[in-house]
Legacy VTK file of the C-alpha trace (Angstrom):
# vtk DataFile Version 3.0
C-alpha trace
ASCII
DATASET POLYDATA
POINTS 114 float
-51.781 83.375 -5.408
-53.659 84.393 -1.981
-51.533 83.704 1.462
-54.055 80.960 2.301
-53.283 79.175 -1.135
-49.870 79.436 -0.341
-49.718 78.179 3.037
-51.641 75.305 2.078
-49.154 74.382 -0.994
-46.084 74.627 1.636
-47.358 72.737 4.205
-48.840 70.018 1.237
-45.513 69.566 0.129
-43.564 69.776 3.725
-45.711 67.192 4.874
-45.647 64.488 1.610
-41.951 65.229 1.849
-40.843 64.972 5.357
-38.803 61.972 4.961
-37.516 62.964 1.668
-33.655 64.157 1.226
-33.846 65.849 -1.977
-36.314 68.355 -3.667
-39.320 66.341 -5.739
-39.688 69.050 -7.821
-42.270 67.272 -9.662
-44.524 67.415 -6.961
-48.125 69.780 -7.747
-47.513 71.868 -4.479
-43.932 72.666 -5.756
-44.689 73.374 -9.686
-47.599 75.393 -8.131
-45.682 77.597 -5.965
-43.020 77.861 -8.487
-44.909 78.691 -11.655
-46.111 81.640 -8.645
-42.566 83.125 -9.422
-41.608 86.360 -8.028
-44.986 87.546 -6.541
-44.694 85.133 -3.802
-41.177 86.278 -2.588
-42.672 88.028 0.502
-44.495 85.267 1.877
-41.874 82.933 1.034
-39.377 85.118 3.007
-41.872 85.521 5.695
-42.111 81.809 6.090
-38.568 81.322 5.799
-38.639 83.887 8.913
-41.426 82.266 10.797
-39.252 78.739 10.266
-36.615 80.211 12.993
-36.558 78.110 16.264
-38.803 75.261 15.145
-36.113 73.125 13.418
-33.753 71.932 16.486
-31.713 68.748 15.946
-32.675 66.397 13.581
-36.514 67.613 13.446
-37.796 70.272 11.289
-41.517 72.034 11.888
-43.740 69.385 8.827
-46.144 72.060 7.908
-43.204 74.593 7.193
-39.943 73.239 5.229
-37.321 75.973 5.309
-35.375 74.166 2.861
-38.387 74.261 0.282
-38.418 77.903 1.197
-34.971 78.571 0.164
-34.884 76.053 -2.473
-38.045 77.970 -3.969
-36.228 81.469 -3.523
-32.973 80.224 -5.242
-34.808 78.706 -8.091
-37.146 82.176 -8.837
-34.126 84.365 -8.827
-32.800 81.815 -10.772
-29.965 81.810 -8.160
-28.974 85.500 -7.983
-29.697 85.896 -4.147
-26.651 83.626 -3.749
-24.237 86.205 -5.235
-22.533 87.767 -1.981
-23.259 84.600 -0.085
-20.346 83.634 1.429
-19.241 80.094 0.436
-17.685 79.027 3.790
-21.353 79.133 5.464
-22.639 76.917 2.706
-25.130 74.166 3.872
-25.568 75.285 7.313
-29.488 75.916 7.608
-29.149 79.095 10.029
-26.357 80.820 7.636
-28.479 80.463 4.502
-32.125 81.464 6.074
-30.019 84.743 8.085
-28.594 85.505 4.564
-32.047 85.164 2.401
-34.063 86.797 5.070
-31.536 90.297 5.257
-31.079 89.813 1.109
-34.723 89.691 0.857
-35.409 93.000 3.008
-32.648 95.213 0.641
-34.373 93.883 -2.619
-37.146 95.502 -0.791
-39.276 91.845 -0.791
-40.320 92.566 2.691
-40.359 94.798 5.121
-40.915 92.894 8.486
-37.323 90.487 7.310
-34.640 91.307 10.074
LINES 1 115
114 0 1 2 3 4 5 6 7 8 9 10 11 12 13 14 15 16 17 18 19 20 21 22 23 24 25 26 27 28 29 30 31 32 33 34 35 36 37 38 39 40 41 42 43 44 45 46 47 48 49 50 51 52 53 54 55 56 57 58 59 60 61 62 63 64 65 66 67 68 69 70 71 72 73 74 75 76 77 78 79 80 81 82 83 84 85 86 87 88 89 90 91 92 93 94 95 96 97 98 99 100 101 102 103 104 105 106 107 108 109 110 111 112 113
């Protein structure tokens, strides 16, 4: 999958699901980017970093749904980025994105992650 394919899926599926509280992970954008698996991790991570700042309050940036992102990175490491996670920080948007972004850069995913 090219980066322009895969922007296109996440902000397809960020914007049909804006209003949704749960994953539709029956949704074409979703089963596309999944059945991507791991050779997407760096642009998912890079997203997941370019998702900083633009979710303040209640709103969340439609074209770019960090929790797709993560929900997409848990699901292709069929959860083992959550391993050292610490529990307490669970559900709190900024904890889990900080946490992927620095697990992402030791598994060597990216490069640019801080």
């Amino acid at each position: 999958m090219n980066k322009k394919e895969f922007v296109a899926l996440v902000k397809q599926y960020s914007n049909d699901n804006k209003f949704s509280s749960f994953h539709k992970e029956d949704h074409p954008a979703y089963l596309k980017l999944l059945a991507a698996g791991i050779d997407i991790m760096p642009m998912l991570l890079e997203k997941l970093q370019a998702s900083i700042g633009h979710d303040k309050g209640d709103t969340i940036d439609n074209d770019n749904d960090p929790h797709l992102l993560i929900h997409l990175i848990s699901r292709i490491t069929n959860a083992e980025c959550w391993e050292k996670f610490p529990g307490k920080y669970a559900g709190q948007l900024d904890k889990l994105r900080t946490f992927l972004i620095k697990w992402g850069k030791t598994k060597g995913y990216t490069k640019q992650a801080q």
